[in-house]
NUMI-43315 format. One record per residue (C-alpha): x, y, z; residue number from 1; residue in one letter. Coordinates in nm, 3 decimals. Layout:
+---------+---------+---------+-----+------+
|      xx |      yy |      zz | pos | code |
+---------+---------+---------+-----+------+
|       X |       Y |       Z | NUM |    A |
...
+---------+---------+---------+-----+------+
END
This chain:
+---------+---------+---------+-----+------+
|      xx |      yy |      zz | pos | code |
+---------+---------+---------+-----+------+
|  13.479 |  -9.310 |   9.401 |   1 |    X |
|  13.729 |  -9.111 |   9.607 |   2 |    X |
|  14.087 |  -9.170 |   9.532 |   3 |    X |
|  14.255 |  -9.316 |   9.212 |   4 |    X |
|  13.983 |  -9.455 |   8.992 |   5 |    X |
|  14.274 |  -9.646 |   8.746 |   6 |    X |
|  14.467 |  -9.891 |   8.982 |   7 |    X |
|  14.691 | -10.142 |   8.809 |   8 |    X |
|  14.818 | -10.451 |   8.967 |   9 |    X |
|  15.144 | -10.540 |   8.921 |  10 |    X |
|  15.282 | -10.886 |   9.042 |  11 |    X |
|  15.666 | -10.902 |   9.090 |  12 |    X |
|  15.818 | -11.235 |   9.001 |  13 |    X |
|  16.225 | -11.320 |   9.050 |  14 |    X |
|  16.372 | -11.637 |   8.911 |  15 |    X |
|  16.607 | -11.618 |   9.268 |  16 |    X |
|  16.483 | -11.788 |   9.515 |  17 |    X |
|  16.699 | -11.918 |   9.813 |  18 |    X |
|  16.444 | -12.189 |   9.939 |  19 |    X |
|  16.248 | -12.269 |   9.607 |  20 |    X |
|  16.501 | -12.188 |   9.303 |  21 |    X |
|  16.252 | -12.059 |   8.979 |  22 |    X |
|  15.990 | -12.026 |   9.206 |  23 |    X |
|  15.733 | -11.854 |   8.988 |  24 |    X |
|  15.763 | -12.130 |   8.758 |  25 |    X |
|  15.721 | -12.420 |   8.925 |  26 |    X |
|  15.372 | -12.637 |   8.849 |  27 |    X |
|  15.099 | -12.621 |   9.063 |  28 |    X |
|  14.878 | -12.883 |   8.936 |  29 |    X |
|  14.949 | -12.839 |   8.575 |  30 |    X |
|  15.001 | -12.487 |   8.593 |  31 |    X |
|  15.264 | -12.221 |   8.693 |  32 |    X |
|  15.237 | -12.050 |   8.945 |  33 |    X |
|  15.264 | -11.705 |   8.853 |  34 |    X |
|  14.977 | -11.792 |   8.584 |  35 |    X |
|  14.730 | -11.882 |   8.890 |  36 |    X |
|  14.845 | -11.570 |   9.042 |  37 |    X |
|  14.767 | -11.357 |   8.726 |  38 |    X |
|  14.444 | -11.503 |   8.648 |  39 |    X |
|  14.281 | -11.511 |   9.034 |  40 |    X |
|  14.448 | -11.090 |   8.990 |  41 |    X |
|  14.262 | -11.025 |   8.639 |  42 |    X |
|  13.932 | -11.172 |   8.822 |  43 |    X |
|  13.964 | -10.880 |   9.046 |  44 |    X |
|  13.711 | -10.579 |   8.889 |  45 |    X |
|  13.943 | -10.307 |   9.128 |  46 |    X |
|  14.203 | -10.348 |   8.869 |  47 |    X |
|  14.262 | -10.184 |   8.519 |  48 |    X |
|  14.491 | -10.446 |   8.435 |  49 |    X |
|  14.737 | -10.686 |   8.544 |  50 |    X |
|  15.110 | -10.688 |   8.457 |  51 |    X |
|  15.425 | -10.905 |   8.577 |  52 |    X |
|  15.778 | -10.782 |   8.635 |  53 |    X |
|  16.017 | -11.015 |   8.629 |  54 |    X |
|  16.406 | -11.000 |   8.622 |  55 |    X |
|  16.453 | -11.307 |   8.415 |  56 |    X |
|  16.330 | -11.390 |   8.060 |  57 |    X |
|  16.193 | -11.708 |   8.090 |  58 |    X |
|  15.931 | -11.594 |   8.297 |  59 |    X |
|  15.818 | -11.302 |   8.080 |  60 |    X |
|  15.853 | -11.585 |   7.788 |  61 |    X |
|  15.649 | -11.783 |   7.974 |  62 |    X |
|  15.394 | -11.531 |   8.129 |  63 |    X |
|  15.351 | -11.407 |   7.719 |  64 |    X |
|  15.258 | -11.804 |   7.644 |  65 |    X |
|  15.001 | -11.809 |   7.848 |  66 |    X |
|  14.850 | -11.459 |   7.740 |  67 |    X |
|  14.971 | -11.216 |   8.019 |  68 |    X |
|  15.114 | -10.880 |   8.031 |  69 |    X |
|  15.503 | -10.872 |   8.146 |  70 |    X |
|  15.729 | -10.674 |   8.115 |  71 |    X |
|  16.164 | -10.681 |   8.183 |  72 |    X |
|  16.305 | -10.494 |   8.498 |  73 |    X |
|  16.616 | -10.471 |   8.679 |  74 |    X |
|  16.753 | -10.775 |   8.868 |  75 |    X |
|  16.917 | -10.510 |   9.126 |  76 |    X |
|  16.586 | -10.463 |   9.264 |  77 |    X |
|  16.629 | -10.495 |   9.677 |  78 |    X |
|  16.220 | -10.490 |   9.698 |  79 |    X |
|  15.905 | -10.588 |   9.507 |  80 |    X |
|  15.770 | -10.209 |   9.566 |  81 |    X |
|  16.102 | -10.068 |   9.366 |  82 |    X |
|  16.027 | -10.352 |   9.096 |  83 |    X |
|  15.663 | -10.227 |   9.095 |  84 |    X |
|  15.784 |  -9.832 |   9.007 |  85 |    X |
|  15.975 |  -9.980 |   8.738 |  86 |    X |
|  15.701 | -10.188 |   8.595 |  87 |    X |
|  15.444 |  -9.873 |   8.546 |  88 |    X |
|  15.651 |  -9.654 |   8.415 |  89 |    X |
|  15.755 |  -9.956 |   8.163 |  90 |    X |
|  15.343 | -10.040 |   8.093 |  91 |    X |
|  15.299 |  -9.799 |   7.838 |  92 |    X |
|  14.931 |  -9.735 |   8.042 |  93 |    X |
|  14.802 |  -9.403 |   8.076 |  94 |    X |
|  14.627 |  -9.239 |   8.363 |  95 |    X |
|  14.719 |  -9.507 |   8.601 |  96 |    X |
|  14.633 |  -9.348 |   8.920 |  97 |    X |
|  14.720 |  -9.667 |   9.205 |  98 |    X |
|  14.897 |  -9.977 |   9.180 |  99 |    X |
|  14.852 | -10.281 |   9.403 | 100 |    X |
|  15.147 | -10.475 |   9.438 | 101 |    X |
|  15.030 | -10.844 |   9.458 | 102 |    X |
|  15.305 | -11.105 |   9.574 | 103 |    X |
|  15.371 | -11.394 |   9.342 | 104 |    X |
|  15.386 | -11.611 |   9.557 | 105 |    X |
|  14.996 | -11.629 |   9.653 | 106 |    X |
|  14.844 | -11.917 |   9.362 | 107 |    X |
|  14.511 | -11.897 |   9.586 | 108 |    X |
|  14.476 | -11.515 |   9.622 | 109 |    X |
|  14.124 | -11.431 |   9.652 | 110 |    X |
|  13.981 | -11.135 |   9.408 | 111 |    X |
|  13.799 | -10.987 |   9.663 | 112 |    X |
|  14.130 | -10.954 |   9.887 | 113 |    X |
|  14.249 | -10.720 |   9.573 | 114 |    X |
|  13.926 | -10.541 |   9.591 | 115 |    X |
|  13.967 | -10.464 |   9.979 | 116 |    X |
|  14.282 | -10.303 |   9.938 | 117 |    X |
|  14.190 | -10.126 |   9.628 | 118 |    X |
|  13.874 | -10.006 |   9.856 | 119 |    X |
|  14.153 |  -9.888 |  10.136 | 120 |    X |
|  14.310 |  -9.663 |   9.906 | 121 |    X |
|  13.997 |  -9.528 |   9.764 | 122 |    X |
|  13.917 |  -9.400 |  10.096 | 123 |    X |
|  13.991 |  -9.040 |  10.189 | 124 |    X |
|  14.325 |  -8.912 |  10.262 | 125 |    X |
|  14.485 |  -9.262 |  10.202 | 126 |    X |
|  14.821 |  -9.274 |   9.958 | 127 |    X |
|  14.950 |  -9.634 |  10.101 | 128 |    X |
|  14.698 |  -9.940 |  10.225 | 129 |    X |
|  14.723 | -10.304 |  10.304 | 130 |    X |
|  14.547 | -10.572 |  10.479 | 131 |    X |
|  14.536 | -10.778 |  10.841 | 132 |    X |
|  14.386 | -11.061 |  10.974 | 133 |    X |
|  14.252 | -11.115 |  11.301 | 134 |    X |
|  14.472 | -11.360 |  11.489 | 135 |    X |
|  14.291 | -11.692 |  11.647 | 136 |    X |
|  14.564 | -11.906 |  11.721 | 137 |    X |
|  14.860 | -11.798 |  12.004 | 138 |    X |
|  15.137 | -11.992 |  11.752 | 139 |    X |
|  15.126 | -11.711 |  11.531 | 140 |    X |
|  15.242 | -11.451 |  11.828 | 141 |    X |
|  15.564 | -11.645 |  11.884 | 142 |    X |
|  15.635 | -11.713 |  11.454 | 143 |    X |
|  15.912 | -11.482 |  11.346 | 144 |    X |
|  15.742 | -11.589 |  10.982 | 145 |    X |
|  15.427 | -11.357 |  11.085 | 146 |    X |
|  15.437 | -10.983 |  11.093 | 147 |    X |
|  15.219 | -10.832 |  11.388 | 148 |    X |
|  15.041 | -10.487 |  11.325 | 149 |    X |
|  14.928 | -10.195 |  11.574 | 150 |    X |
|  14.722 |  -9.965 |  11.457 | 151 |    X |
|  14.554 |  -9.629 |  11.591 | 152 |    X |
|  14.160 |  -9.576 |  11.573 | 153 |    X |
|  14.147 |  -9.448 |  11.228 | 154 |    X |
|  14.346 |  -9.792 |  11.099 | 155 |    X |
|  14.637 |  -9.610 |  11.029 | 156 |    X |
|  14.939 |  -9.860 |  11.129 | 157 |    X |
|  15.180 |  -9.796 |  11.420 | 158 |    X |
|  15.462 |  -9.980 |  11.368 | 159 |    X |
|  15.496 | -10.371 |  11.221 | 160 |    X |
|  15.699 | -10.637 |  11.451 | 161 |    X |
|  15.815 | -10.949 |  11.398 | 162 |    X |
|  15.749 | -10.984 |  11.751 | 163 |    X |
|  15.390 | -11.014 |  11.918 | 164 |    X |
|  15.324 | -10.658 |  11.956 | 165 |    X |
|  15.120 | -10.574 |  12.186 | 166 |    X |
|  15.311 | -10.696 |  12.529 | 167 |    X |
|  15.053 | -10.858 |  12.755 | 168 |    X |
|  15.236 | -10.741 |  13.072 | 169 |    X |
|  14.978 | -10.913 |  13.276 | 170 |    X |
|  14.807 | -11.159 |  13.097 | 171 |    X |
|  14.526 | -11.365 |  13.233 | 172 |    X |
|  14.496 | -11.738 |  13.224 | 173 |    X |
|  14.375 | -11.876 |  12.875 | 174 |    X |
|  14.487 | -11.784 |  12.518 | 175 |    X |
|  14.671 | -11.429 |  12.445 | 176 |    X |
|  14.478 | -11.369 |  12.129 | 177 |    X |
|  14.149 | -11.407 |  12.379 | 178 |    X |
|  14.253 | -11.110 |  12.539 | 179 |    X |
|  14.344 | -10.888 |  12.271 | 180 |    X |
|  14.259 | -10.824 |  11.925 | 181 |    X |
|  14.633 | -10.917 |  11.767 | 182 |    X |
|  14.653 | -10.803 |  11.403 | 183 |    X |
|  14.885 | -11.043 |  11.194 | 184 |    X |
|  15.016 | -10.852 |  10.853 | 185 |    X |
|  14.854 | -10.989 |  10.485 | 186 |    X |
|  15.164 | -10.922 |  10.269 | 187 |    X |
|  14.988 | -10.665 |   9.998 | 188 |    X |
|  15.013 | -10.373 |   9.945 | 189 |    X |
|  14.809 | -10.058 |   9.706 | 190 |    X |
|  14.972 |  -9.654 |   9.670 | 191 |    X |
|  14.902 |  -9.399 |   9.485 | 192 |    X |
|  15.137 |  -9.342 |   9.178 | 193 |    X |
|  15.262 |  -9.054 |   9.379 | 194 |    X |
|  15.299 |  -9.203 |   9.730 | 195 |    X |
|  15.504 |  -9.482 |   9.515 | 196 |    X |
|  15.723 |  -9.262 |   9.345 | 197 |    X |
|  15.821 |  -9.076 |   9.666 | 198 |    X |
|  15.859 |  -9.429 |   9.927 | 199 |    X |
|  16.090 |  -9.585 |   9.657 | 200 |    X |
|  16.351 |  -9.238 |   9.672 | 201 |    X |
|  16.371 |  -9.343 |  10.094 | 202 |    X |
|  16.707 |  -9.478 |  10.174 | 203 |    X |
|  16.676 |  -9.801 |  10.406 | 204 |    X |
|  16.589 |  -9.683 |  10.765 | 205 |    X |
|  16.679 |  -9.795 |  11.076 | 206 |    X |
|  16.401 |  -9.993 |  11.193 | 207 |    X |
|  16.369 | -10.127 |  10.900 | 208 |    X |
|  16.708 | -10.253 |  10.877 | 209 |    X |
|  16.646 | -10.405 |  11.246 | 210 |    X |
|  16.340 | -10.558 |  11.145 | 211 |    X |
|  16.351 | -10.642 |  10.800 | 212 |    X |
|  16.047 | -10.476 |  10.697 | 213 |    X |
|  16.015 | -10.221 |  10.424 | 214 |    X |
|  15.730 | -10.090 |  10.541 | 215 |    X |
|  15.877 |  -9.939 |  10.884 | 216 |    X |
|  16.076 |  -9.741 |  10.610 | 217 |    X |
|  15.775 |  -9.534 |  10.501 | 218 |    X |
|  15.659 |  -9.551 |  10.882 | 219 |    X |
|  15.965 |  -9.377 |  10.974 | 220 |    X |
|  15.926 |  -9.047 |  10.701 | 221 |    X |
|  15.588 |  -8.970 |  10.825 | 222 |    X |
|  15.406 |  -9.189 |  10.550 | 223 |    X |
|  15.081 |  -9.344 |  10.665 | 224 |    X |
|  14.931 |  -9.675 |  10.597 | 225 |    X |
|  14.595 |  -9.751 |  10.611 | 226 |    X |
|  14.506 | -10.088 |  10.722 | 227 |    X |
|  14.213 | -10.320 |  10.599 | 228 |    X |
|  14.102 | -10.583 |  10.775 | 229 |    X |
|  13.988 | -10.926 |  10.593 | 230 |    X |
|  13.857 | -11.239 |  10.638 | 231 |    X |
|  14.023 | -11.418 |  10.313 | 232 |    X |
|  14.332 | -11.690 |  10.401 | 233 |    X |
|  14.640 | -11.609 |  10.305 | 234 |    X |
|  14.853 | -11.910 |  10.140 | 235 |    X |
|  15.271 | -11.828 |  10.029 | 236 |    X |
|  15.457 | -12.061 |   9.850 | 237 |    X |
|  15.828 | -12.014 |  10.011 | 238 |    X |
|  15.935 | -12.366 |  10.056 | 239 |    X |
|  15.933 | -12.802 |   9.875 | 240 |    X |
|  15.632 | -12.839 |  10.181 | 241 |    X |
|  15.458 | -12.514 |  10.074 | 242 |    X |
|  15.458 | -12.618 |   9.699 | 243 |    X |
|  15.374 | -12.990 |   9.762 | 244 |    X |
|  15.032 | -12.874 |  10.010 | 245 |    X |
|  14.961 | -12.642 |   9.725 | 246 |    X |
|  14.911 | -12.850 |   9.437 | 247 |    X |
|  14.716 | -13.114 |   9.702 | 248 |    X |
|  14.479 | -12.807 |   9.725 | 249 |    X |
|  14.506 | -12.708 |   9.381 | 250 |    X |
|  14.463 | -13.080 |   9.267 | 251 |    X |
|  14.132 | -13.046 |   9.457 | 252 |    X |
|  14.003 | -12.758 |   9.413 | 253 |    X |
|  14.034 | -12.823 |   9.015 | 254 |    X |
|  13.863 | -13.118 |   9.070 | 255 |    X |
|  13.570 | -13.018 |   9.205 | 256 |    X |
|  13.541 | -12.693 |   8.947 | 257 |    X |
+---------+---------+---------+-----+------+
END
């Protein structure tokens, strides 16, 4: 396997929430959501281990409870990848060589989606990867929720847009994902231990200040990232309607198990 054979994953969880207070907390069909998170992450067989870091002690009380690994970081934190730097060097785990930064706000991450990005950073010459989907529906061209993706031929990502990037300067008649192959952004992320140390020392950038996205910070000092392509949904909890349509699915996917 080319690349770093030890990859940890490492799901950051703050209490602070501005639309769902406690957010990692809250049931999902009689249980938490950061404990679906953590066991859909353990299930993936690209990771070492799995490890929360949290800013607030009930939810490293509550992630011990249930048998996880968490561990206490800094609640000054502006970004899940700083909280993830912090989190290594706190696991006590030796020869980590990656880390995949899984969001905590995912209860129906797939394993395999773990193992794609793991695979992305295995690949040669690759120190930061994440994942796309292929878009099929217009709506998510004009959502300011979505992050678009251009990439060059090798995968390596141009820049990241909250605006439908490409412009269709002449578009023909029918849908605008019809006539070109629109990447939409799966929020995860893997880097080496090294690329992770150095992208974390960046000060804020300008586009990324424009756009709120970190990642046009490491775009902007010459850092590339590979992108993945994948076929698995992707499901965040930010709001009441979110977390009420997840435990329906959870509720019925439990079920059925």
């Amino acid at each position: 396997m080319i690349g770093p054979a030890r990859i940890l994953g490492i799901v950051p969880a703050r209490f602070a929430s501005s639309r769902l207070p406690g957010k990692p907390l809250v049931d999902i069909a009689g249980k938490s959501m950061v404990q679906r998170v953590v066991e859909r992450a353990m299930r993936a067989g690209g990771l070492v281990d799995v490890v929360v870091a949290t800013d607030d002690p009930r939810i490293m009380d509550h992630v011990q409870r249930f048998g996880g690994k968490a561990v206490m970081t800094s609640t000054t934190h502006a970004s899940g990848t700083d909280r993830c730097l912090e989190a290594l060097e706190q696991s006590g785990l030796a020869d980590i060589g990656g880390v995949v930064n899984i969001q905590g706000d995912e209860p129906f991450i797939a394993p395999a989606q773990i193992n794609e990005v793991c695979m992305c950073l295995a690949q040669p010459d690759v120190a930061i990867a994440t994942l796309a989907q292929v878009v099929t529906e217009d709506r998510d061209l004009g959502d300011p929720g979505e992050v678009l993706i251009t990439t060059d031929h090798r995968m390596n990502a141009l820049y990241f847009s909250r605006a439908a990037i490409p412009f269709l300067r002449n578009p023909a008649g029918g849908p605008h994902h019809a006539q070109f192959r629109y990447l939409k952004h799966v929020g995860i992320y893997a880097y080496t231990v090294q690329a992770l140390r150095r992208i974390v020392a960046l000060p804020p950038s300008p586009l990324e200040l424009a756009e709120s996205l970190e990642q046009l910070r490491w775009l902007e000092n010459g850092f590339p990232v590979r992108v993945g392509i994948t076929a698995h949904p992707s499901f965040c909890v930010d709001t009441p309607a979110d977390l009420e349509q997840a435990r329906s699915v959870a509720a019925a996917h439990d079920a059925a198990a």
